[in-house]
C-alpha positions in Angstrom: 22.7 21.1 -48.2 20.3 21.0 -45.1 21.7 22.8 -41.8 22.6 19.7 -39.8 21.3 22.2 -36.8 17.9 21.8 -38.2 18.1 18.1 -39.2 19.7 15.7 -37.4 18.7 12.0 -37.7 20.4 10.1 -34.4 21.3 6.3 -34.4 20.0 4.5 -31.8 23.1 3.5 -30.2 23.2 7.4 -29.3 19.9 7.6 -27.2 18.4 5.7 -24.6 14.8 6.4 -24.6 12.1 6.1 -26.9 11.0 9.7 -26.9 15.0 10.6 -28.0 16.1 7.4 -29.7 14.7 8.8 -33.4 14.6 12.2 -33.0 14.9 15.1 -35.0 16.4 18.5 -33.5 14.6 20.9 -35.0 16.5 24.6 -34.0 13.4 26.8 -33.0 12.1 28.3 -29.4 9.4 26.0 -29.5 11.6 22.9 -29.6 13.5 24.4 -26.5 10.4 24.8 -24.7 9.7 21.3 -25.1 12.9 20.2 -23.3 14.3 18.7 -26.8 17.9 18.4 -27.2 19.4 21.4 -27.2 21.7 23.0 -29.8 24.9 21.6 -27.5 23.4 18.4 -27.8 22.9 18.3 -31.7 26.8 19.6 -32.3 28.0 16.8 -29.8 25.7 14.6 -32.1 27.6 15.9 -35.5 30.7 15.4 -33.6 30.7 12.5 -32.4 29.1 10.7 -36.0 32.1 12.1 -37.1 34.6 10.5 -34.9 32.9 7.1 -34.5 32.1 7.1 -30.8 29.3 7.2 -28.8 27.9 9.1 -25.6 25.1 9.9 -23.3 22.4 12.1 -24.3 20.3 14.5 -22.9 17.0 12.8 -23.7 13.5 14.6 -23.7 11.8 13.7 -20.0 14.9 13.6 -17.9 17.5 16.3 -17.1 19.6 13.1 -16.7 22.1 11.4 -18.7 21.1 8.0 -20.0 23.0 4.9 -21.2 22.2 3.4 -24.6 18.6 1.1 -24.7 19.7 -2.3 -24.7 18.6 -4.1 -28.1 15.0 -6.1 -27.5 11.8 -5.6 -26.1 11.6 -3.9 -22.8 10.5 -6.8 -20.2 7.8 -6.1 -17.5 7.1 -8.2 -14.9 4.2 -10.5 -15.1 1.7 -9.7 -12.7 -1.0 -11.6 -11.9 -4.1 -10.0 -10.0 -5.4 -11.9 -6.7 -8.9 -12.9 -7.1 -10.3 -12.1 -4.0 -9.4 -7.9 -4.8 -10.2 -5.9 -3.2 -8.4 -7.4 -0.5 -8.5 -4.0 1.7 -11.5 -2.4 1.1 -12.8 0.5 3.3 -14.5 -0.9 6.0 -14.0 0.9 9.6 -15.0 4.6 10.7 -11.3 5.4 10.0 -10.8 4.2 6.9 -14.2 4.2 5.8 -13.7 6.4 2.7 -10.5 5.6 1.2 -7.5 3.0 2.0 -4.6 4.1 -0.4 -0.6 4.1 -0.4 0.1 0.5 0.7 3.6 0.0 2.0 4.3 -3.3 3.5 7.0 -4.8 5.3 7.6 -8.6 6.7 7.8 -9.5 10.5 8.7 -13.2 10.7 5.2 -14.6 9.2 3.2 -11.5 9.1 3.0 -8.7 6.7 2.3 -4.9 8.1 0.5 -2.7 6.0 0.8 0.9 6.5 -1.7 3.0 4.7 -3.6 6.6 4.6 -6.9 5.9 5.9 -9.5 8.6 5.3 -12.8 8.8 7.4 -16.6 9.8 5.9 -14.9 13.8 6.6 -12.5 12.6 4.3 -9.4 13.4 7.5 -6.6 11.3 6.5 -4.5 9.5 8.8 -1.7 6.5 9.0 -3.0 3.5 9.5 -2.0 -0.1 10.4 -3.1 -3.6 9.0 -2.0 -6.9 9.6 -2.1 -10.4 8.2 -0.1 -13.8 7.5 1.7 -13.9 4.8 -0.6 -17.4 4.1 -3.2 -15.7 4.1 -4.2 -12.0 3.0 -7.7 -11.8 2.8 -7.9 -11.9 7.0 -6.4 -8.9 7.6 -6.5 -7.1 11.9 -7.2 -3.5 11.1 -4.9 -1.5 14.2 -6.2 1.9 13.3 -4.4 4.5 13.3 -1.1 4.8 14.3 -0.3 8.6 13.4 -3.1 11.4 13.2 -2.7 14.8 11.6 -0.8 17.8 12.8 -1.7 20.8 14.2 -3.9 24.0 13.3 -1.2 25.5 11.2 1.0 22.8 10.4 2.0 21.2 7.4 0.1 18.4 7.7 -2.9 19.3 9.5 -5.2 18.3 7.0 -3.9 14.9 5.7 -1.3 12.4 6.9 -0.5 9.9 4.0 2.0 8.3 1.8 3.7 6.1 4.5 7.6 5.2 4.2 9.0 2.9 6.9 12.8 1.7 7.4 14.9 1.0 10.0 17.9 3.7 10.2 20.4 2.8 13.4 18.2 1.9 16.4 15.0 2.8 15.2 12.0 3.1 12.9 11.8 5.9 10.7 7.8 6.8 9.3 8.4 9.2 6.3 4.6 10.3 5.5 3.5 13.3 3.2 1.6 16.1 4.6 -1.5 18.6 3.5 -2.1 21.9 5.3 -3.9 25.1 4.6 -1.5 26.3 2.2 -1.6 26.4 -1.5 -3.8 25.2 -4.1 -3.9 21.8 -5.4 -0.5 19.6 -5.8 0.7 22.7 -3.8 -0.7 22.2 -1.2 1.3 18.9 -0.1 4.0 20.7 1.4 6.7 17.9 3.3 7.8 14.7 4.2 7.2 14.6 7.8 9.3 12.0 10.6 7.4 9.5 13.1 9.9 7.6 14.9 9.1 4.5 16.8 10.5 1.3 19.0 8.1 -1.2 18.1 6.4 -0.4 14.8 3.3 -0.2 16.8 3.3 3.7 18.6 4.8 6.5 16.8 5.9 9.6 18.0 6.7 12.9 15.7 10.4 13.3 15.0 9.8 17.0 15.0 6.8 19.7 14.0 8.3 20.2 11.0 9.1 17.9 7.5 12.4 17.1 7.0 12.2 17.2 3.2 9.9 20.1 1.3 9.8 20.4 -2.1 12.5 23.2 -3.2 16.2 22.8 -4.1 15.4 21.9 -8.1 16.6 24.9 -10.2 13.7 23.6 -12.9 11.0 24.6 -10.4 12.3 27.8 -8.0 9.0 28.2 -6.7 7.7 24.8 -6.0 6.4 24.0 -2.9 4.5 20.1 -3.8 6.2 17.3 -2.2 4.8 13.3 -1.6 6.5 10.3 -0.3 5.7 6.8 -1.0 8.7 5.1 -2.8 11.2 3.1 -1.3 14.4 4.0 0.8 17.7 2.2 -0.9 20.6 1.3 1.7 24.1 2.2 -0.6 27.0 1.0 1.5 30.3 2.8 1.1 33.5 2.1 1.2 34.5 3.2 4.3 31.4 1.1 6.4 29.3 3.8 6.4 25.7 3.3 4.6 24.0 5.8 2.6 20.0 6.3 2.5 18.5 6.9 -0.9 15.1 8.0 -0.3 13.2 7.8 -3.9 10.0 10.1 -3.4 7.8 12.6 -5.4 8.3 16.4 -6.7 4.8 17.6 -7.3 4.8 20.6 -9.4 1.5 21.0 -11.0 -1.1 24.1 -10.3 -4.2 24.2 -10.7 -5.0 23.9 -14.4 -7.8 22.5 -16.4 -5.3 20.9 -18.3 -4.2 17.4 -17.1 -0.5 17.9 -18.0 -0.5 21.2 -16.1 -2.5 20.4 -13.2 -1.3 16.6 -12.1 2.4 17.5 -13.5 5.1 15.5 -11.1 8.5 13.6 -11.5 10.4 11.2 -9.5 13.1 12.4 -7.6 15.8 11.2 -5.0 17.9 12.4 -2.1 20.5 11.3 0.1 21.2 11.0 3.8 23.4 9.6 6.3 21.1 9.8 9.2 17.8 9.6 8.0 17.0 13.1 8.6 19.4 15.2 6.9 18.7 14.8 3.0 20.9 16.1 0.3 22.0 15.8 -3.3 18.6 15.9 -4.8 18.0 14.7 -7.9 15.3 14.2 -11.1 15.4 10.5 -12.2 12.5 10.3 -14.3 9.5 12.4 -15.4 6.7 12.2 -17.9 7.6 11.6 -21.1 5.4 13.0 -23.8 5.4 10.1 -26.6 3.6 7.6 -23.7 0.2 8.8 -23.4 -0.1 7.0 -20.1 2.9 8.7 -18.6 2.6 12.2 -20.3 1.4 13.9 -17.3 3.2 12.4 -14.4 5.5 10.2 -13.0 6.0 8.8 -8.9 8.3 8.1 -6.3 9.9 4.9 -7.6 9.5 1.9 -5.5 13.3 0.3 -6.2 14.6 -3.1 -6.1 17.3 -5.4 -7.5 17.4 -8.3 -9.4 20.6 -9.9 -10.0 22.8 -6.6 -11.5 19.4 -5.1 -12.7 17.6 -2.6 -10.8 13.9 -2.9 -11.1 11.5 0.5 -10.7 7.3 -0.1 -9.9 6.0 3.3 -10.1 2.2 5.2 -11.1 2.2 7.5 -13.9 -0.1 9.8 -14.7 -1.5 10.4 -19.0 -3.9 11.8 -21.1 -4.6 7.7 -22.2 -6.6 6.8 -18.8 -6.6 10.6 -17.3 -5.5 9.1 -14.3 -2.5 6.7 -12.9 -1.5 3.4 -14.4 1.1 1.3 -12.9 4.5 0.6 -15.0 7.9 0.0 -14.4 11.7 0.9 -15.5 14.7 -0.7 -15.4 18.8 0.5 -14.9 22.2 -0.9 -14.5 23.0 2.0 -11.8 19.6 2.8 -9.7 20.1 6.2 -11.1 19.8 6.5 -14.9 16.5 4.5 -15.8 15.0 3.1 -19.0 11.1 2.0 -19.8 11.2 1.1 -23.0 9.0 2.2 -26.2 5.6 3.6 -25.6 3.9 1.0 -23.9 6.5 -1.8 -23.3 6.8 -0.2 -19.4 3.4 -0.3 -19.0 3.2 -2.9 -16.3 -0.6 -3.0 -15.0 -3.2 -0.5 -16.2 -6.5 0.1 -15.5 -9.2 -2.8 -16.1 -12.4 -4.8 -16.3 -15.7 -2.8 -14.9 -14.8 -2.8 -11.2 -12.4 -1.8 -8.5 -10.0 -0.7 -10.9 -11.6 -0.2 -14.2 -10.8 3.8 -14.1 -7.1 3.6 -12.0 -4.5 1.6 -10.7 -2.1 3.5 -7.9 0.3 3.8 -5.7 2.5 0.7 -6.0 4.6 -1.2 -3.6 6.8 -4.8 -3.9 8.0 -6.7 -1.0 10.0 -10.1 -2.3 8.0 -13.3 -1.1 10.4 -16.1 -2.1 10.8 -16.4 -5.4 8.1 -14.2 -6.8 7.2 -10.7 -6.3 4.4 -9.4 -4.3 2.3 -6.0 -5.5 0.4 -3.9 -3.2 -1.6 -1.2 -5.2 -4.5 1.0 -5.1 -7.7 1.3 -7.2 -10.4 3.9 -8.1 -10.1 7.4 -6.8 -6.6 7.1 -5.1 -7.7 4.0 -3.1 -12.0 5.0 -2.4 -12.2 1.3 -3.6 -9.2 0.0 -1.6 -6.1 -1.8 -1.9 -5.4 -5.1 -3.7 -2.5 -7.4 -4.7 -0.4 -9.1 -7.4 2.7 -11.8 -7.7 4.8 -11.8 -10.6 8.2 -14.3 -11.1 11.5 -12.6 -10.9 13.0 -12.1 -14.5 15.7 -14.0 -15.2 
């Protein structure tokens, strides 16, 4: 009789994910390496066959616990691609070479578009844009609203990835900087503070970021870090709110392999004042059966939907060899679920244009009873930003 150890066919009402819903736990070093189930795993399996009930696994691409995948298709949103795309191309000295990482937020009948504008010497600063809501091909370009650091600082090189949410009395800018330091993803080394009045002038919270990339036992020696997803107000019990900042762990070096060299995962952590962040956590990373997500996955850009919580993030595969937009799903904001192999994928790369080779960097505001996508195109945004609306699902 075959070691159940080296065989082990799992029901679907045990796993969550594609990539663990079928699998088979094969007891070598090599199936360890691949972040499998592990050998605890496979005797909780054998276990609980045996008793008749059911429990989360440890699935292949999260370090998480999942719940069971719900029984049909996975659902993405469908998004419909505005005509007049780009509909912020580069244009002025300051973001002449690249506009990328939209993040929008409404004031009364306008919509303010933060971005990373790079110049022709490719210096990359946050910058502000403007338009009705009506209306978003005629868009007031602001500039820049926060320029790099420092000689010597974190981000003395590149100011981008823009986060912006009201915490107490103020605006807080999250952004991501680049020094001098490290190689590649590395050299993104912390979410950085701009705090502000008026959403118009910015002023640094501090010299240095208030989130770097260390404090995940998986990577002791990682040092990449980028913003860009959404913060999540949680209130508790007792009146207080908590902050869940959803942003980037970039862990890749400098690799000609793809999977090594553009490797991330989407992380959270927690505050109660907007600058101390705790409790930090994987919710999703590549997964190796979605060739589109294989390499990397984002900061999540969250939202709800009824009981549902929706997830727009980029991930990064071996399909396109670079991002594609697609999207999870969860009943807790925590544990999240895409699907098989490409049901999550939510808007990839196409036609011969402004995003034939890439489509980035995603961002949803609500506008009435559709959805509204901000997103970036060809080389991280060197063709500029566009939009999408999608209904709510039902």
């Amino acid at each position: 009789m075959p070691d159940p150890l080296k065989c082990l066919a799992v029901p679907k009402i045990l796993g969550n994910e594609s990539d663990a819903l079928f699998f088979s736990c094969f007891w070598n070093s090599s199936t360890m390496q691949a972040g499998l189930p592990t050998r605890r795993d496979a005797l909780r399996a054998v276990v609980g066959l045996a008793a008749g009930t059911s429990f989360p696994l440890r699935t292949m691409g999260s370090t998480e616990e999942h719940e069971a995948q719900p029984e049909g298709a996975f659902r993405v949103h469908q998004w419909v691609r505005n005509q007049a795309n780009p509909i912020v191309p580069p244009h002025e000295s300051f973001d002449k070479a690249r506009c990328m990482n939209p993040f929008v937020i409404r004031r009364d009948e306008e919509y303010w578009l933060f971005y990373g504008g790079a110049d022709t010497q490719r210096q990359h600063r946050i910058c502000l844009a403007t338009a009705p809501v009506d209306d978003l091909t005629q868009w007031t370009r602001r500039g820049p609203i926060l320029d790099r650091g420092n000689k010597g600082a974190f981000d003395e090189e590149w100011c981008v990835l823009p986060c912006v949410h009201r915490i107490g009395e103020r605006w807080h800018l999250y952004y991501t900087g680049r020094g001098n330091q490290g190689a590649g993803l590395q050299s993104f080394r912390g979410i950085g503070l701009a705090v502000s009045d008026d959403l118009l002038h910015w002023s640094r919270f501090q010299d240095e970021p208030v989130l770097t990339g260390e404090g995940f036992e998986d990577w002791p020696n990682n040092a990449g870090i980028a913003g860009g997803g959404r913060i999540v107000e949680l209130p508790q019990p007792n009146g207080r709110t908590l902050y869940r900042m959803h942003y980037t762990l970039a862990t890749g070096t400098p690799n000609r392999d793809l999977l090594v060299d553009q490797a991330k995962q989407s992380v959270v952590a927690d505050s109660w004042d907007g600058i101390h962040w705790f409790d930090k956590k994987v919710v999703l990373r590549p997964r190796p059966t979605a060739t589109y997500e294989n390499a990397a996955t984002i900061a999540l850009n969250v939202w709800k939907e009824g009981e549902v919580w929706r997830a727009i993030y980029a991930g990064i595969g071996s399909k396109f060899g670079a991002y594609s937009i697609c999207e999870a799903q969860s009943h807790d904001g925590l544990h999240w679920l895409r699907g098989e192999p490409g049901e999550n994928l939510a808007l990839a790369p196409a036609g011969t244009g402004w995003e034939s080779k890439m489509t980035a960097y995603p961002n949803v505001i609500r506008e009435g009873n559709q959805l509204r996508l901000f997103y970036c195109g060809n080389g991280y945004g060197s063709t500029g930003i566009g939009t999408a609306v999608a209904p709510i699902l039902g």
